[in-house]
N, C-alpha and C positions, 0 to 999 in steps of 0.2 A: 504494500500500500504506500499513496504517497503522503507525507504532510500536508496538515492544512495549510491553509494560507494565513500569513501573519496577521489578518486583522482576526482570525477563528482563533490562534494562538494565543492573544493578546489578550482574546473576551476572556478565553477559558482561565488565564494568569488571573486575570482581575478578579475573578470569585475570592481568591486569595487576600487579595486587597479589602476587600468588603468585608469578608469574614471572619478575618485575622483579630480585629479588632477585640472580638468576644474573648476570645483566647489572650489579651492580652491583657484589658480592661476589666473583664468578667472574673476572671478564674485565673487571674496573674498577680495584679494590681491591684485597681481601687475598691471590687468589690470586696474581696480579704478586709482588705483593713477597716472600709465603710460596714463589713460585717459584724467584727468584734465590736470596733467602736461603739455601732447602734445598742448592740444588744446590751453592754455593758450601762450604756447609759439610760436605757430603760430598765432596767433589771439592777441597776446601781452594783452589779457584781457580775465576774468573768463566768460563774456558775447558772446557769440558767434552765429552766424546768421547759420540757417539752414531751408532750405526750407522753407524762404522768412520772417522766423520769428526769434526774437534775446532768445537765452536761456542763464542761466546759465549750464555753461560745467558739474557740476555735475547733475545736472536736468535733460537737456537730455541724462546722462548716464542712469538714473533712467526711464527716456521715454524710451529707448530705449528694455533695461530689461523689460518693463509691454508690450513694443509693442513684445517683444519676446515671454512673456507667454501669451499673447493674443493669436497668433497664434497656440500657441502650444495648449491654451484648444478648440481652434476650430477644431485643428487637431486629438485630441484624439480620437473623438468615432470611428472617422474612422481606427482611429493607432489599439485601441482595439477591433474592430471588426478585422484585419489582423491577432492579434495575436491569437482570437478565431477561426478562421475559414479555417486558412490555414498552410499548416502541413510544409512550408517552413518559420519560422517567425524566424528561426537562421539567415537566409538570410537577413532578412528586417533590424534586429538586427545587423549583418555586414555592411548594408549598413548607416543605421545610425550614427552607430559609426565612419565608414569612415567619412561621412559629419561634425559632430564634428568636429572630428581629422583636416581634411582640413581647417577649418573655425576657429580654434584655430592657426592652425599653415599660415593661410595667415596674420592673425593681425602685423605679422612680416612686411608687409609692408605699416601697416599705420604709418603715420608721424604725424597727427594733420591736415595736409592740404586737404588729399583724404578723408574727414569725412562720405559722404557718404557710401567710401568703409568700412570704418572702422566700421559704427553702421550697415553695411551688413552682416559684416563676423561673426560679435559680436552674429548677430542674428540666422545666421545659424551655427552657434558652438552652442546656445543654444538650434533649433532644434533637431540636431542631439543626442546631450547631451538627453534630454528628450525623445526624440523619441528611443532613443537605449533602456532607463531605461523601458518604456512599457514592453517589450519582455523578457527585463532582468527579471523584474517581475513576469511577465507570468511564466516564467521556476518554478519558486520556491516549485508552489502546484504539479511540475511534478516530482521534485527530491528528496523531503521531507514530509516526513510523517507528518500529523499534529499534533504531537506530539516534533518533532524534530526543524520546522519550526520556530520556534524563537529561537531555540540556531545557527542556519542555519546563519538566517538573521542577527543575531548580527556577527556572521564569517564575514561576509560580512562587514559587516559596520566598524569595527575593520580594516580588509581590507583595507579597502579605508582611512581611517585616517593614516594609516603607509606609506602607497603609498603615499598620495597628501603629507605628512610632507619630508618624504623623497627628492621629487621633488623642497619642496619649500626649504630646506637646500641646494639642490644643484645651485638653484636661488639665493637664496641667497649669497651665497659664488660667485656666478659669475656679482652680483650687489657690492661686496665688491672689486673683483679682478679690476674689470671692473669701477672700481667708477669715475675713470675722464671721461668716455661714460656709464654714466649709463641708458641713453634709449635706448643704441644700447644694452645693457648688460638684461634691460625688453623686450626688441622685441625678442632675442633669449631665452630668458623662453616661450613666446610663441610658439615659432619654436618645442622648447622643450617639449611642453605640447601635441603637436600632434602628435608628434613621439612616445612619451613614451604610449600614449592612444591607440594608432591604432597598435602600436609592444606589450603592454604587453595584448591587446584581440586577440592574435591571442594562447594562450594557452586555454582560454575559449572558443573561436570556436573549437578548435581543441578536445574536451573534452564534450563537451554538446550534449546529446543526441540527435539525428532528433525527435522532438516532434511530437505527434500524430492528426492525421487531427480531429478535434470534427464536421465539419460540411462538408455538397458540396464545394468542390473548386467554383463550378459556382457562389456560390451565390457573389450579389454586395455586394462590401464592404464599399461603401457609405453609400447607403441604409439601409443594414442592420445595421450598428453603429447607426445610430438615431435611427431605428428602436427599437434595444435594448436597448437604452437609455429610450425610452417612455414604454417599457415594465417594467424596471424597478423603473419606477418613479411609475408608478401605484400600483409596488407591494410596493415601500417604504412608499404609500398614507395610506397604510394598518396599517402599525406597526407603533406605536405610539415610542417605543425605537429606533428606527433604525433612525428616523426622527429625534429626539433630539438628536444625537449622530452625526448626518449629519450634521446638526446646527450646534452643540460644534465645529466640528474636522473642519469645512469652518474657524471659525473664530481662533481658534488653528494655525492651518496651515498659515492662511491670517498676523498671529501675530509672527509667529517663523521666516515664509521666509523675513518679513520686515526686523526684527530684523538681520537675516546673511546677506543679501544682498544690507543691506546700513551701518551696523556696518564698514566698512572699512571706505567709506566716512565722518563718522559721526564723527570716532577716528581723523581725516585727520585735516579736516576741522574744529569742535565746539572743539576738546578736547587739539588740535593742536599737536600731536604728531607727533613727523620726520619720515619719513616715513622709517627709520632704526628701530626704536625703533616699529612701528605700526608693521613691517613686524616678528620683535621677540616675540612680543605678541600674535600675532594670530596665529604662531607654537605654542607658549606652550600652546593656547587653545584648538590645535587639538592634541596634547599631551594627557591634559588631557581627552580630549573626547575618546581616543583610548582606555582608562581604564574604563571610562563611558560606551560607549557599550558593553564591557562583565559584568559590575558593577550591568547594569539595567535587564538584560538578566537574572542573577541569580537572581536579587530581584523580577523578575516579575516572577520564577518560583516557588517562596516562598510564594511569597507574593498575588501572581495574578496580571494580566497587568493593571485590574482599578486600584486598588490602587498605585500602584509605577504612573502610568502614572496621578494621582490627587496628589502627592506627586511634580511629574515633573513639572506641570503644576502651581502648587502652589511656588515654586522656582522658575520659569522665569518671575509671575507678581511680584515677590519682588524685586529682579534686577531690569526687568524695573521699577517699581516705583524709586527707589533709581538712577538710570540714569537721571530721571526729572531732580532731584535737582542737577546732576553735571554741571558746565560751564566753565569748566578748569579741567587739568591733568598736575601732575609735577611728571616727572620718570626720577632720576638724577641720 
């Protein structure tokens, strides 16, 4: 097959851009700390009662997050059998991405008090969030030749670091303007995070080709997800590489998303940074990341994707070990 054409490349990057934001604002940055904040300051204590049991407020953020990708790996074969099966999944991918969009930008109305509403919205922004990226996925082996498909996907990725840094400078700057209401000043980054997600995907819809049906519309798409899933669990029983590489990339994966997705709280709370200083650091993380994805992209076209990515992999256990030993941070 050939590549699409650069303005089909360009949409499909942009999703990135749009949706990065969630990932960055959401579930990186200001929702963490506008989460403890709130509840602490309604509940006048870091310990807080919910459904009938007393939590620490950063803990059930982290409950909240696993009860979110709970659902979401329960939802998948089903999400993946849609996007194999039905020649409408730009739609399904619309629709997700709305619910995101929506579920980021109702966070604007939690206080600390409505917590139920709050770890609801929390969850279905990370639905959507997830459920859009399936399809987003999907598209990739339809517009890129396998040969292209990782300088593709680094566009993409590169994409989305520019986007979510961008949004979080302009968070920023309206946490600094705003500083004597600076929860009114976090609730509208949320407002903000939904807008900007569900306005800049409306150039990737507009832009992405109607994908081709591979299967019957009729067939269930229940069924058929699990279906497929045991079809290829049998063929992975087969290949002895595929299977250790399934192993590696669970516990990879189970080790990266720990590390981004409590890294906020962890800076917060054990390292004590203000949360001025936490939100300037984690820009220029995604700074540097924006140069790391096209960095890794060339070395893995040199080099080959095992090695740069055993190279990667040997660089995040060194960090974290040197994390152990930290128990304070001082940035003066």
């Amino acid at each position: 097959m050939q590549t699409a054409s650069k303005k089909v490349i360009t949409g499909w990057a942009f999703y990135d851009w749009a949706n990065s934001v969630y990932n960055l604002v959401i579930t990186t940055t200001f929702f963490p700390i506008y989460f403890t904040a709130a509840t602490k300051k309604h509940f006048g204590s870091e310990n807080i009662p919910f459904l009938g049991r007393t939590f620490i407020n950063s803990s059930l953020y982290d409950y909240s997050l696993a009860a979110a990708y709970l659902l979401i790996a329960l939802a998948y074969p089903i999400l993946t059998s849609i996007a194999d099966t039905r020649g409408n999944k730009k739609n399904f991918m619309r629709v997700f991405c709305y619910m995101g969009a929506a579920g980021c930008s109702l966070l604007y109305l939690f206080d600390g008090s409505n917590l139920g509403w709050g770890i609801s919205f929390f969850i279905l922004a990370s639905l959507g969030y997830t459920g859009s990226l399936v399809f987003y996925n999907s598209y990739l082996p339809e517009i890129a030749a396998p040969e292209d498909q990782d300088r593709v996907s680094a566009k993409g990725y590169a994409y989305g670091y520019i986007g979510s840094v961008l949004l979080q400078v302009i968070g920023f700057v309206l946490v600094l303007v705003l500083k004597d209401k600076q929860f009114l000043a976090l609730r509208l980054n949320f407002l903000l995070v939904g807008f900007w997600w569900a306005g800049f995907a409306q150039w990737t819809f507009s832009v992405l080709p109607k994908p081709k049906r591979e299967r019957a519309s009729k067939v269930n798409v229940f069924s058929a997800g699990f279906a497929e899933i045991k079809k290829v669990y049998g063929e992975v029983k087969k290949m002895a590489v595929l299977k250790r590489f399934l192993r590696g990339f669970f516990f990879y994966s189970m080790g990266v998303q720990t590390v981004m997705l409590a890294a906020t709280l962890f800076g917060s709370k054990l390292l004590g940074l203000k949360d001025t200083k936490l939100i300037i650091t984690i820009v220029l993380i995604q700074l540097v990341a924006i140069v790391g994805a096209t960095w890794m992209s060339r070395l893995s076209a040199r080099y080959g994707n095992i090695r740069v990515l055993m190279g990667v992999v040997f660089f995040w256990i060194i960090i974290c070990t040197l994390f152990i030993t930290i128990t304070s941070f001082s940035w003066s």
